[in-house]
C-alpha positions as CSV (number, residue, x, y, z in Angstrom):
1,X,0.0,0.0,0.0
2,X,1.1,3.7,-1.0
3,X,2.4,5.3,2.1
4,X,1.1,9.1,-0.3
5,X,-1.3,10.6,1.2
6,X,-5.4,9.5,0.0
7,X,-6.8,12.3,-2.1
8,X,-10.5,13.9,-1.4
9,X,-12.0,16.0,-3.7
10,X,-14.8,18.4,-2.0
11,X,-17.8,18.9,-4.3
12,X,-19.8,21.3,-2.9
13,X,-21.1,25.3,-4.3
14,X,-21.2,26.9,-0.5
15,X,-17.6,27.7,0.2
16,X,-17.6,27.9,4.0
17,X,-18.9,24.7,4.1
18,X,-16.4,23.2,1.6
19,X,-13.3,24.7,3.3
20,X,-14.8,23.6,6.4
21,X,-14.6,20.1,5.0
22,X,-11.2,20.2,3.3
23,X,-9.5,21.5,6.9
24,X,-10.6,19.0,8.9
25,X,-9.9,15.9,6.3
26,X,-6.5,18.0,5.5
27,X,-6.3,18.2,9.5
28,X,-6.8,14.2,9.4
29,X,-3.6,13.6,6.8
30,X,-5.5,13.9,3.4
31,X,-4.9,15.7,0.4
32,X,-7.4,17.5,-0.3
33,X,-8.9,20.0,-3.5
34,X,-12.4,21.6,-3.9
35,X,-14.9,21.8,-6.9
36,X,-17.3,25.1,-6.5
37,X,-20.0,23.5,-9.0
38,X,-20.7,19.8,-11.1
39,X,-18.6,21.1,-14.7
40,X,-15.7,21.7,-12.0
41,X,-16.0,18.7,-10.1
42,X,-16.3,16.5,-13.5
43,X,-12.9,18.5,-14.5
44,X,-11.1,17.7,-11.8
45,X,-11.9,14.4,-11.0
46,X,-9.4,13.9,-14.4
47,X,-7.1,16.2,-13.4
48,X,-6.6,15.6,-9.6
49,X,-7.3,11.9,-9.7
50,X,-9.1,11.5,-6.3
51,X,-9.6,8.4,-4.4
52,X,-12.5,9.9,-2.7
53,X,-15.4,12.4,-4.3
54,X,-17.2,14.3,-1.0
55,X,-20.7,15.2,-3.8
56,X,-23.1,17.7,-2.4
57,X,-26.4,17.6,-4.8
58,X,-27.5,21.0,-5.2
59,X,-24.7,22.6,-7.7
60,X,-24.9,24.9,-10.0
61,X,-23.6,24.0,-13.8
62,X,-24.6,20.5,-13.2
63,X,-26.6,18.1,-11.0
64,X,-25.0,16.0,-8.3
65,X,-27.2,13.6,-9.2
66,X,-25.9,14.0,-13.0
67,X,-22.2,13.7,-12.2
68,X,-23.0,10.5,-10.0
69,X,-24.5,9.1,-13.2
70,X,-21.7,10.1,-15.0
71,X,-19.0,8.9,-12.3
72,X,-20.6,5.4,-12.6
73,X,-18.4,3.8,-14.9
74,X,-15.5,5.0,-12.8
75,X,-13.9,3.1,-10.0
76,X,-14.2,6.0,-7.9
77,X,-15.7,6.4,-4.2
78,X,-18.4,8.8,-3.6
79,X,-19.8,10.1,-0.5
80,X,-23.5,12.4,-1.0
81,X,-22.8,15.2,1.2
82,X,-27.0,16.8,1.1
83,X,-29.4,18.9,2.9
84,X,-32.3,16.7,0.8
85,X,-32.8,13.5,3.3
86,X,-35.7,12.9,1.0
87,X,-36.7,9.2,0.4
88,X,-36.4,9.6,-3.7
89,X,-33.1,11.3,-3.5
90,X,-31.7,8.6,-1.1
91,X,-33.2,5.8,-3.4
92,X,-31.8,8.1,-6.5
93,X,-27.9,8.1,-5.2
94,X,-27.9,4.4,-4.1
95,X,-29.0,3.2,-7.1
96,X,-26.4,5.3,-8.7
97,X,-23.6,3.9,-6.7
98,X,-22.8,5.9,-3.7
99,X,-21.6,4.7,-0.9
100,X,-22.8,6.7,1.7
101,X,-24.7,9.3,2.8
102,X,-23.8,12.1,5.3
103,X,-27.1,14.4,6.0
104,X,-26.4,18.3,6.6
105,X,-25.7,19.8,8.9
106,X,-23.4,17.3,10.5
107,X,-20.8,17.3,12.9
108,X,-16.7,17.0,12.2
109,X,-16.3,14.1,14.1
110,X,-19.3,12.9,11.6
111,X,-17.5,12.8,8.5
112,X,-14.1,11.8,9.7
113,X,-15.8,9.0,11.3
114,X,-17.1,8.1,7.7
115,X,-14.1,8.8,5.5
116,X,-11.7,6.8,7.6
117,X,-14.2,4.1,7.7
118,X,-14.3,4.3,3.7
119,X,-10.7,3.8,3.1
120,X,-9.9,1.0,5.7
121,X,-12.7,-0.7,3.7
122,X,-10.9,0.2,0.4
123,X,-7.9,-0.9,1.5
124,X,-9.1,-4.3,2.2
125,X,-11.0,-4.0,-1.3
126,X,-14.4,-4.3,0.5
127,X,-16.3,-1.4,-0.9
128,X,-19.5,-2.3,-2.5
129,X,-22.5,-0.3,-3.9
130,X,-24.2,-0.7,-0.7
131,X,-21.9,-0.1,2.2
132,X,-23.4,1.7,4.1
133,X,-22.8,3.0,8.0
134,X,-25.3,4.6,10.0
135,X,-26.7,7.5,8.8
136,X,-26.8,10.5,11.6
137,X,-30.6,11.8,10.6
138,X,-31.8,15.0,11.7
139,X,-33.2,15.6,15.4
140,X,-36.7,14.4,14.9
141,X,-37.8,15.4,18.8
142,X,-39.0,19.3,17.7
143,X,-42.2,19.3,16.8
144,X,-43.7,22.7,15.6
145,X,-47.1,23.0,16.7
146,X,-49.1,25.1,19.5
147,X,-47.9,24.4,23.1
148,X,-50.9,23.9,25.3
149,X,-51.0,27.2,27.1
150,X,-52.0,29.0,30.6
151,X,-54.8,30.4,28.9
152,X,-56.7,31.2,25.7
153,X,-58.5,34.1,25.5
154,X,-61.6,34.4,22.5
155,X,-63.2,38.0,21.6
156,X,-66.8,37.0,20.1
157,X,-68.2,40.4,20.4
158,X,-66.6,44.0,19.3
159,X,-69.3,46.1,18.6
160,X,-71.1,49.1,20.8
161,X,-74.5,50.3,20.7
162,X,-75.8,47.6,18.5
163,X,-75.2,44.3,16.3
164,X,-74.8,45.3,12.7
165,X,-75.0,43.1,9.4
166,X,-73.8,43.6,6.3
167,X,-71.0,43.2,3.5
168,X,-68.8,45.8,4.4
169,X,-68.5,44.9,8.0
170,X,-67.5,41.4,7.4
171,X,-63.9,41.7,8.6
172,X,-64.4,43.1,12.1
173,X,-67.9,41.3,12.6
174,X,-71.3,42.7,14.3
175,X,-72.1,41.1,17.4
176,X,-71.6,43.4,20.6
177,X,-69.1,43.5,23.6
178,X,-68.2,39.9,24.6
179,X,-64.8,38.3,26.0
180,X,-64.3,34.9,27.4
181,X,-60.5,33.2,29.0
182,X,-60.4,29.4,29.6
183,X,-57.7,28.5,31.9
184,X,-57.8,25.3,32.5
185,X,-61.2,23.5,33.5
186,X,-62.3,27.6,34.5
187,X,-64.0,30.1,32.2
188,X,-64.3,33.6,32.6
189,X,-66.8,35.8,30.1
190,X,-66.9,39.5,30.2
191,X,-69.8,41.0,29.2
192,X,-72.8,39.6,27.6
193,X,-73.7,41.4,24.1
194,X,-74.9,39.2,21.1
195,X,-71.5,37.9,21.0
196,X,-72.4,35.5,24.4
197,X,-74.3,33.4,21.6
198,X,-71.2,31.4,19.8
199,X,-69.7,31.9,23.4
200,X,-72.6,29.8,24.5
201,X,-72.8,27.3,21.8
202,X,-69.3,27.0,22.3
203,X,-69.2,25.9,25.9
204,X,-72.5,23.9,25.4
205,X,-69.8,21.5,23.2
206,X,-67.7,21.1,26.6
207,X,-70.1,19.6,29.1
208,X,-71.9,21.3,32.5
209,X,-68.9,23.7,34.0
210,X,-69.5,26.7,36.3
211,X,-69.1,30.1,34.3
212,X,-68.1,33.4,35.7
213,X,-69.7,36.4,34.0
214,X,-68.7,39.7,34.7
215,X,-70.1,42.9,33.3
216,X,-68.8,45.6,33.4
217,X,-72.5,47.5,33.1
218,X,-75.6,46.6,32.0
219,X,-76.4,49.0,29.1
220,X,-78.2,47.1,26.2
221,X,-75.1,46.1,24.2
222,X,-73.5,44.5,27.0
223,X,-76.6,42.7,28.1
224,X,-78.4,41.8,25.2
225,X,-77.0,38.6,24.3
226,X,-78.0,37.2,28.0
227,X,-81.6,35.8,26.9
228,X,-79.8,33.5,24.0
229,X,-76.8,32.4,26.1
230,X,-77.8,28.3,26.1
231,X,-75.8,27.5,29.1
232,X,-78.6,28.9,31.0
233,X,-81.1,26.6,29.9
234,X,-79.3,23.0,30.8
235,X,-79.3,21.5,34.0
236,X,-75.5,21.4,35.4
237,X,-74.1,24.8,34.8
238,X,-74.0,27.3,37.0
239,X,-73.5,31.0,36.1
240,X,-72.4,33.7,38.8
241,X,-72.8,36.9,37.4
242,X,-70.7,39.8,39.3
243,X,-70.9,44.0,39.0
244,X,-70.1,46.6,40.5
245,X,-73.1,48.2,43.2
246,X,-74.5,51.5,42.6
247,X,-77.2,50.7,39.3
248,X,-80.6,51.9,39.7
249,X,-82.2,48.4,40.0
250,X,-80.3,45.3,41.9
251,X,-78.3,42.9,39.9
252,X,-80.5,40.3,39.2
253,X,-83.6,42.9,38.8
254,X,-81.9,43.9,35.4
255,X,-81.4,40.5,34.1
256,X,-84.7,39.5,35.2
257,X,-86.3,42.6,33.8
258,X,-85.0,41.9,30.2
259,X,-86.7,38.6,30.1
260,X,-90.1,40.3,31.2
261,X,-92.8,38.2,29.3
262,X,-93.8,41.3,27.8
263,X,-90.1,41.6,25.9
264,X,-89.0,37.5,25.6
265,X,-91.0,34.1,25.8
266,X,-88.9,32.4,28.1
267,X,-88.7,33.5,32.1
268,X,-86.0,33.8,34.0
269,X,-87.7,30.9,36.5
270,X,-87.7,28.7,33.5
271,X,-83.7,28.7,33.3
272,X,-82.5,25.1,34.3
273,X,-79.0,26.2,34.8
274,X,-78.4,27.4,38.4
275,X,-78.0,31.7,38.5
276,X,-76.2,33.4,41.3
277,X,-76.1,37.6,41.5
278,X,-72.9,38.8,43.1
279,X,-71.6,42.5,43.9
280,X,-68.0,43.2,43.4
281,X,-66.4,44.0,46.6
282,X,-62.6,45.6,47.0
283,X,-61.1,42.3,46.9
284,X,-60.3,40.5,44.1
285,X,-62.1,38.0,42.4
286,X,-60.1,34.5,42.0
287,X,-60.9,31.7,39.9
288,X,-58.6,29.2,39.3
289,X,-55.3,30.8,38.1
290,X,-56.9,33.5,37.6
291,X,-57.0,36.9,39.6
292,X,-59.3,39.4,38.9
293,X,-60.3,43.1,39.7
294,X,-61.7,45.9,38.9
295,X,-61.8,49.9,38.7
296,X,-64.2,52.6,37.9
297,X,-64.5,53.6,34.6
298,X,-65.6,57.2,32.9
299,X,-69.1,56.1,31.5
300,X,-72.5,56.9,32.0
301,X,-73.7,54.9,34.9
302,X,-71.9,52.1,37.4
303,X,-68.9,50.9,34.8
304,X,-65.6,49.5,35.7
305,X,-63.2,47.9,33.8
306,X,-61.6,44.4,34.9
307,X,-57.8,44.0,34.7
308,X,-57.0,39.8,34.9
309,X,-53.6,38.9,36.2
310,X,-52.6,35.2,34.7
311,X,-49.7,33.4,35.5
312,X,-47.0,35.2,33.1
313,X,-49.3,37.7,31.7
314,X,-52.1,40.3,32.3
315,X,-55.2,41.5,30.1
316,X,-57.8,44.2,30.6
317,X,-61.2,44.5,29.0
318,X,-62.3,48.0,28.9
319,X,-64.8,48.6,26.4
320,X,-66.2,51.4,27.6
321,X,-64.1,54.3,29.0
322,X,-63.8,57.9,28.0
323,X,-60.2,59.0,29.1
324,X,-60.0,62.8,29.2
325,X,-63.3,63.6,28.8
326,X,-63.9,66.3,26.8
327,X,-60.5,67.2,26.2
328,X,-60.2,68.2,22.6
329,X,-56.3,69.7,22.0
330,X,-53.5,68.1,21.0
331,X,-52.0,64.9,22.8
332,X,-49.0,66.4,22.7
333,X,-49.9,69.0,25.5
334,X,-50.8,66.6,28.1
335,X,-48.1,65.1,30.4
336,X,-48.8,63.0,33.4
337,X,-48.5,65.7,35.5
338,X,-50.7,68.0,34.0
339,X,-54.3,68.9,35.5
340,X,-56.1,67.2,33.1
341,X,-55.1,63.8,34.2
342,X,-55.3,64.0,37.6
343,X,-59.0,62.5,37.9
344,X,-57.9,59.6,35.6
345,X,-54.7,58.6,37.7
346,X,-56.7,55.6,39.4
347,X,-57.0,53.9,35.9
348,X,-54.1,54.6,34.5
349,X,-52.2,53.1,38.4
350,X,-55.1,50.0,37.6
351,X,-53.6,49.7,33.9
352,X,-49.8,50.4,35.0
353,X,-47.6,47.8,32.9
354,X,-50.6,45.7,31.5
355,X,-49.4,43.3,28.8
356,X,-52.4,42.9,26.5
357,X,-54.6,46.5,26.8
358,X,-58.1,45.9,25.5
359,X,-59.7,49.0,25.1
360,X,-62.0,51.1,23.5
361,X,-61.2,53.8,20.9
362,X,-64.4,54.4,19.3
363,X,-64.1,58.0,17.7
364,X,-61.6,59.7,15.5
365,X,-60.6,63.3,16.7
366,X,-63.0,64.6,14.2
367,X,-65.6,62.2,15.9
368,X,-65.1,63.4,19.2
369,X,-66.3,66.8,18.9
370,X,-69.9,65.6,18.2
371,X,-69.6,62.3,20.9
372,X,-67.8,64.4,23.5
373,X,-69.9,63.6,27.2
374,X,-71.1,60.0,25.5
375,X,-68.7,58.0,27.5
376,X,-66.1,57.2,24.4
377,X,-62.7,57.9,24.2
378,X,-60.9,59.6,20.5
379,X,-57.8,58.0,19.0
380,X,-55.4,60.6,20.7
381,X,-56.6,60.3,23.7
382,X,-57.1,56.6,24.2
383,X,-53.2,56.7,22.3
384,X,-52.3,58.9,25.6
385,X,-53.6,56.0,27.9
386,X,-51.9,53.3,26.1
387,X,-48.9,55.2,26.9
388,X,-49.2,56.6,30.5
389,X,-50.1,53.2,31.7
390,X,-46.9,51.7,29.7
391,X,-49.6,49.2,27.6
392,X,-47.0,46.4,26.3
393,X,-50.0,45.5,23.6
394,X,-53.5,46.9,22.7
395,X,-56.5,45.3,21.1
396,X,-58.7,47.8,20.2
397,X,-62.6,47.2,20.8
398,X,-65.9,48.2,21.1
399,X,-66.6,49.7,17.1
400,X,-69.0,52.2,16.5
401,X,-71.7,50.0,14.7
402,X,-71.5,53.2,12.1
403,X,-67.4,52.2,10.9
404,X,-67.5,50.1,7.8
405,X,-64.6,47.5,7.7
406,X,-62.6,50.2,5.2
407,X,-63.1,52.7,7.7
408,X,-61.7,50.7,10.5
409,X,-58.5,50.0,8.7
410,X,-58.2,53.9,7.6
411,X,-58.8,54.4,11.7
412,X,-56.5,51.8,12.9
413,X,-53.5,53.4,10.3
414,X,-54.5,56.7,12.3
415,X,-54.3,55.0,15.6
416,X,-50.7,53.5,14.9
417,X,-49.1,57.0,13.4
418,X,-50.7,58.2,16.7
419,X,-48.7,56.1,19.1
420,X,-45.4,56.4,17.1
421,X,-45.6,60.1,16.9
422,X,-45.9,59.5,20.9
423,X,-43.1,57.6,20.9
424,X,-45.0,54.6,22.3
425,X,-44.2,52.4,19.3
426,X,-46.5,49.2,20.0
427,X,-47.9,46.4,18.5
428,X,-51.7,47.8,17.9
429,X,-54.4,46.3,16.5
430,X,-58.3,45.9,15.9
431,X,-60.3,43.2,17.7
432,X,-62.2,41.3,15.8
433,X,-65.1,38.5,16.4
434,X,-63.8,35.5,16.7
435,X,-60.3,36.7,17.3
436,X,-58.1,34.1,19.9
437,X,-54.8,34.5,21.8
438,X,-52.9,32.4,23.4
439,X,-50.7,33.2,27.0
């Protein structure tokens, strides 16, 4: 046997990875040289006589797959060096006479391993079409698909006032103010516009569970959706519904009221499910993982907003809240310090930091001159909010039934340039029924 050194020649278009190659086989004692694409490699595999061919597949010029079919009537070794672990090309190169196959990306110790193991076969004139040594695949363990999570949270409703229908609002949907969070076995609904219907039929698929509703008032579009909310009607669920004290009639006088036989066919008595009336009190709320409470908000009537604290994360749902009311000049005059804010510093301490803000912003500036007193904030100053409190996110909600899917993409483009021009540059956008997030 020869005591020269064996000669490799290194096939393969991406130069980093060829030198890579050549060092460590030149590191191991070989001679090596490298071909940057298949009319190269065919070149010098006259003119530098190799023992060895390393053959990536992909070249440029010509195939690796052409110069093994080329190669075959030569008594010449040939290692596939590919990305492709694909079943036809690992069929294609055997049939064409390689003898192995090293899968990128590999280690070093890899393809020494297999070279070596090449020529001590050679030497002993072994080498066959089919020798073959295991074949280091890639990791197979990562699988990319949605982790089960802490919590899922599902708008179904982001309208105010009242569901609307038609073409052009397609997009954002119709069905009034409704949010829901499963965590684990628990679930949590806000508000009960139309949108409580698909929450309803929703949770009707999981089986008898106990619900907890809470409202943040009970003007029409938060409580419409109540009378068609099946849950209420089987046997097995039970719903606690929890506001804030200080409306004109009790709690469960205003749900009852609604299904006056004079307005709906079906009584409140003739709900199977079991109905429990609570009043918020100054602690919080928990259920499960969950942690939940509340502040006043600036709308007509007894409102809050609820902040939810989830392991990891937090969420708000404030659909109706009218920050700065009646405050009509530029954003850019109003600091935290100034006197305008001073009666709003409760909600922006409750909002402090809150990872997922969702919010109302129901009228552009323009808008707001006509709306001022209705319990609504504008795009600058809801944008001032978001950044006082340090919103991470915001999901914007509650649509005025009058904003056509066109105009809600025109007002969430104003809402953006708002926040940048802040210099609270965050990732804002529109809420939409049936939107879902994950925590």
């Amino acid at each position: 046997m020869s005591d020269a050194p064996k000669r490799v020649l290194v096939a393969d278009d991406v130069k980093m990875l060829a030198l890579r190659v050549s060092g460590t086989l030149e590191a191991m004692g070989y001679e090596t040289a490298i071909a940057s694409n298949g009319e190269e490699c065919m070149e010098m595999v006259d003119s530098f006589a190799p023992d060895l061919l390393i053959l990536d597949i992909m070249m440029p010029k010509m195939h690796g797959i052409e110069v093994l079919r080329r190669l075959q009537s030569m008594d010449l070794g040939v290692i596939v060096c590919t990305a492709k672990d694909f079943r036809t090309e690992r069929l294609t190169v055997d049939a064409l006479g390689a003898v192995d196959v090293i899968i990128k990306p590999f280690e070093d110790a890899e393809l020494a391993e297999k070279v070596d193991q090449y020529f001590s076969v050679a030497d002993e004139d072994q080498v066959t079409l089919n020798m073959r040594l295991p074949v280091k695949s890639v990791a197979t363990d990562f699988k990319h698909e949605l982790q089960s999570s802490v919590a899922t949270c599902h708008l179904w409703g982001t309208r105010g006032s009242i569901p609307v229908s038609d073409p052009q609002f397609v997009r954002h949907g119709g069905n009034t103010s409704c949010m829901s969070i499963e965590c684990g076995e628990d679930r949590l609904i806000f508000d009960a516009g139309s949108g409580i219907r698909p929450a309803g039929q929703a949770l009707m698929a999981e089986g008898p569970r106990h619900i907890h509703l809470f409202m943040t008032h009970t003007h029409w579009d938060h409580i419409q959706g109540f009378p068609f909310f099946a849950p209420v009607y089987v046997p097995g669920f039970k719903i606690t519904v929890y506001a804030a004290a200080g409306f004109g009639k009790n709690l469960e006088g205003i749900f009852r009221g609604q299904l006056d036989q004079d307005y709906f066919p079906v009584q409140m008595d003739d709900m199977a499910a079991e109905l429990e009336f609570k009043h918020l009190g100054t602690e919080p709320v928990h259920v499960g993982d969950a942690e939940v409470t509340w502040e006043f908000a600036q709308h007509p009537g007894a409102t809050v907003g609820y902040r939810v604290q989830l392991p990891g994360t937090s969420l708000s749902w404030i659909p109706d809240n009218e920050f700065l009311k009646g405050y009509q000049g530029s954003p850019f005059d109003v600091d935290p310090n100034s006197h305008l804010v001073a009666d709003y510093e409760p909600m922006i301490r409750f909002l402090t930091d809150i990872d997922v803000l969702i919010h109302e912003c129901q009228y552009t500036h323009e808008e707001y001159a006509q709306k001022t007193g209705w319990g609504h904030s504008s795009i600058p100053n809801a944008c001032l909010l978001a950044k006082m409190c340090n919103a991470r996110r915001w999901v914007v909600t509650h649509h005025d039934p009058m904003h056509n899917d066109e105009f809600l993409q025109n007002k969430l483009n104003l809402t953006r340039q708002m926040l940048n021009q802040l210099g609270h540059r965050i990732d804002v956008s529109h809420g939409f029924d049936g939107w879902v997030d994950h925590f």
